[in-house]
C-alpha positions in Angstrom: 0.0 0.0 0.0 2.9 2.4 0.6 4.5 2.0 -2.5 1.3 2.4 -4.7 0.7 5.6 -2.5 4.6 6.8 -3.1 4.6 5.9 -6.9 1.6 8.1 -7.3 3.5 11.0 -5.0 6.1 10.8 -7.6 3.9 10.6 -10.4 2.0 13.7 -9.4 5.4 16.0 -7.8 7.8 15.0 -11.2 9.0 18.3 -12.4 9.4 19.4 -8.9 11.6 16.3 -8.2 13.5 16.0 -11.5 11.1 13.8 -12.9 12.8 11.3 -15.0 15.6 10.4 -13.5 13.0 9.4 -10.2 10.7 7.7 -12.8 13.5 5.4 -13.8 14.6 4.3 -10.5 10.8 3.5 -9.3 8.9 2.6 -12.4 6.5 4.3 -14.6 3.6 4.2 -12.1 0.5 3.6 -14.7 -0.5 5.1 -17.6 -1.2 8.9 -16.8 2.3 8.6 -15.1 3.9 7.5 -18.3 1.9 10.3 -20.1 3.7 13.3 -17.9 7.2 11.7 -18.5 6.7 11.9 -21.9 5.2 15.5 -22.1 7.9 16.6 -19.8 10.7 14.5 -22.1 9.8 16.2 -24.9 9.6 19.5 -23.6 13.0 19.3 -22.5 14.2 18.3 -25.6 12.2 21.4 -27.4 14.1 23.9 -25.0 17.3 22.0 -25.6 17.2 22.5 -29.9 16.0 26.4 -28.7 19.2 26.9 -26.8 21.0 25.0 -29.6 19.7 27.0 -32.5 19.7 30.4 -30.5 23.2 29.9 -30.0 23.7 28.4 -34.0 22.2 31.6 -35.3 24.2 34.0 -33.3 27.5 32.5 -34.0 26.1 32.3 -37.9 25.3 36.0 -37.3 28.5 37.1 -35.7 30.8 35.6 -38.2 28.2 36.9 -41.3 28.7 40.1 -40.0 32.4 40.3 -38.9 33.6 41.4 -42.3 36.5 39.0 -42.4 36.7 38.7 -46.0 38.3 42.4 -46.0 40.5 41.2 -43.3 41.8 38.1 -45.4 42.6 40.5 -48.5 44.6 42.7 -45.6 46.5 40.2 -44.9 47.5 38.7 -48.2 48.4 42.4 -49.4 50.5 43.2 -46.4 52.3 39.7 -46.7 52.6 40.1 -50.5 53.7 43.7 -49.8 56.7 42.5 -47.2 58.3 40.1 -49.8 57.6 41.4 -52.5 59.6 44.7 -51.4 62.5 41.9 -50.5 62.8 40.3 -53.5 63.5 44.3 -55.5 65.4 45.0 -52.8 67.6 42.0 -53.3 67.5 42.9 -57.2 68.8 46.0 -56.7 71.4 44.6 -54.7 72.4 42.1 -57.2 71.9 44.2 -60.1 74.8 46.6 -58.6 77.0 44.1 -58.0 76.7 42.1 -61.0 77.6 45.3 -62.8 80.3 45.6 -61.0 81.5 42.8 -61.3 80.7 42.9 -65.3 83.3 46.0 -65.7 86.3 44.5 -63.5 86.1 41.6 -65.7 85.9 43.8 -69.0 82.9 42.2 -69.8 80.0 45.0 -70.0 78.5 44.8 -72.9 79.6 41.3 -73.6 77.4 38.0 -73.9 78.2 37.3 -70.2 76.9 40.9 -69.9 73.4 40.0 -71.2 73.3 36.4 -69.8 74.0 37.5 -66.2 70.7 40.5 -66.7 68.3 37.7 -67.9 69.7 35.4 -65.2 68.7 38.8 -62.6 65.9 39.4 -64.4 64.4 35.5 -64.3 65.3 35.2 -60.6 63.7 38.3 -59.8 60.0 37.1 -61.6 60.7 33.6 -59.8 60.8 35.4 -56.8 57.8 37.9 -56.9 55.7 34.4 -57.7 57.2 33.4 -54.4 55.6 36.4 -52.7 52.6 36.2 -54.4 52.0 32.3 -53.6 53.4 32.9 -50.1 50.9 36.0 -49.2 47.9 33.4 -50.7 49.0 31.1 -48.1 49.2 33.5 -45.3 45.5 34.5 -46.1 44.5 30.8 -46.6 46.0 30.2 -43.3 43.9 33.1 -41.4 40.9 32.0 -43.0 41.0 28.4 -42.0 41.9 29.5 -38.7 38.6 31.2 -38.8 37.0 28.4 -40.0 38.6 26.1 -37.5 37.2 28.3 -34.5 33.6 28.4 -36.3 33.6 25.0 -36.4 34.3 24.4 -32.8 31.8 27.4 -31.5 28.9 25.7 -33.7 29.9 21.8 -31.9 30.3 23.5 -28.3 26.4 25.0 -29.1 25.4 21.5 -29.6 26.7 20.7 -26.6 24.8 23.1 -24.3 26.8 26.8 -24.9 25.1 29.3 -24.1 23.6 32.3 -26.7 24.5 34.6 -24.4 28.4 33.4 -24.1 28.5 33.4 -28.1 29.6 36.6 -28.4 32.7 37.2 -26.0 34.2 34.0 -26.7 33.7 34.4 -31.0 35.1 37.9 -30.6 38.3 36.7 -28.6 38.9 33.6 -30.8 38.7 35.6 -34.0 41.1 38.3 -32.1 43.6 35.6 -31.6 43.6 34.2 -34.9 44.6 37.4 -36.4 47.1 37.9 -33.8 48.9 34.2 -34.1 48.4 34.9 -38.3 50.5 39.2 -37.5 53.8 37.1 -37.4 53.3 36.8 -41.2 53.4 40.3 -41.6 56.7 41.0 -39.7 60.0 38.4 -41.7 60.2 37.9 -45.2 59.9 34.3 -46.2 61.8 34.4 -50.1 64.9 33.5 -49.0 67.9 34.7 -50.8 67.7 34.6 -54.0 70.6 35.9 -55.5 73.5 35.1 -53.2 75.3 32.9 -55.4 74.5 34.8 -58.8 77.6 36.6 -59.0 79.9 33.3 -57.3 78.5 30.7 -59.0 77.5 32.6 -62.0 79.1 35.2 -63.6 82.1 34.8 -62.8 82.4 31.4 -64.0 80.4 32.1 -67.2 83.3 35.1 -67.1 85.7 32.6 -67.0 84.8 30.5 -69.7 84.6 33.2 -71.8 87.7 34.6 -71.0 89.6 31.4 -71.6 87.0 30.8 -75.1 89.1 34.4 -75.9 92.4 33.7 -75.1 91.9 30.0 -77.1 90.9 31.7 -80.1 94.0 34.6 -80.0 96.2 31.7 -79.4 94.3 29.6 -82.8 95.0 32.8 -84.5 98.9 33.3 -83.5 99.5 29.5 -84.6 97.8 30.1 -87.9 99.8 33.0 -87.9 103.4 31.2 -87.0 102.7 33.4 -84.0 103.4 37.6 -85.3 106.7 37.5 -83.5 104.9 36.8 -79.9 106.4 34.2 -77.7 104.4 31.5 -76.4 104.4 31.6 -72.9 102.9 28.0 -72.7 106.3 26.3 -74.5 108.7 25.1 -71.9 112.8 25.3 -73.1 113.9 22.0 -74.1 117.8 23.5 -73.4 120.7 23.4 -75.7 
């Protein structure tokens, strides 16, 4: 008699007493009992997808309404803007010393002259592409990091965030993406690209040439039973 009267306690005081978890542990208790649960189940589970899609549409809403997309095109321009201004710089750079270089050799003007520029001149357009794909990657990389903190704001809603939390914790995420992403902004990532242009280069394309000359004077003193010049190259045999 006790239980029947406590059952129908419990079936009566539900909400009050966190209904369901009490309705497991002692039993439905008949039919109108089993009809509350599932009212009260499902109304649960109403408010539950309300906080869920509250919270969906305002982190939808926030990151609509952010205006990354200028952001992104900040970024790559700065980035492109950084290297970009390295790679003329090192240009420059090698396109004084290569000159240099050029007239202490006596070659200005030369093939090695005109090799050596579109050598300078390729390297430089090889490493503007550089800037360009690196800068695309810089804003690639903000954006998924964007992406990445949508993503987990959207699965932490399904899990119970709150609405009202959305918008402190989007606004700090997004904040430190761009800040991790500012590093971008700050070194130059082309390398060198003309270090060993004038080394490796020049002046062995200088000294091929030179000795190509100096073959072709000494073709033309043999030919010529050698104008009265002395070849340097004979060793003296002795008397």
């Amino acid at each position: 008699m006790i239980r029947v009267e406590l059952q129908e306690f419990l079936a009566q005081d539900a909400e009050l007493l966190e209904g369901p978890a009490l309705f497991v542990k002692y039993g439905k208790g008949g039919s109108k009992s089993s009809d509350k649960y599932a009212r009260y189940s499902m109304e649960q589970e109403k408010e539950r997808q309300r906080r869920v899609q509250e919270a969906t549409n305002a982190i939808n809403n926030i990151f609509n309404n952010a205006n990354r997309g200028a952001l992104y095109s900040k970024q790559r321009d700065a980035v492109y803007r950084l290297n970009s201004d390295e790679v003329n710089r090192q240009a420059a750079e090698a396109e004084r010393d290569n000159r240099f270089a050029l007239a202490r050799n006596g070659l200005l003007g030369g093939s090695v002259d005109v090799d050596s520029n579109a050598e300078l001149q390729r390297r430089t357009n090889k490493g503007l592409l550089s800037a360009s794909g690196i800068a695309d990657d810089a804003a690639a990389r903000l954006r998924g990091a964007d992406e990445a903190t949508k993503q987990n704001l959207l699965s932490m809603a399904q899990q119970g965030l709150n609405g009202a939390d959305v918008g402190s914790m989007a606004t700090a995420q997004l904040q430190n993406n761009l800040n991790q992403r500012a590093s971008d902004q700050t070194i130059a990532q082309v390398g060198n690209l003309f270090g060993d242009l004038a080394n490796a280069y020049l002046y062995s394309n200088a000294a091929k040439q030179l000795a190509a000359q100096n073959q072709s004077l000494r073709n033309v003193y043999a030919q010529n039973g050698g104008l009265g010049v002395s070849d340097t190259h004979s060793s003296y045999g002795g008397a």
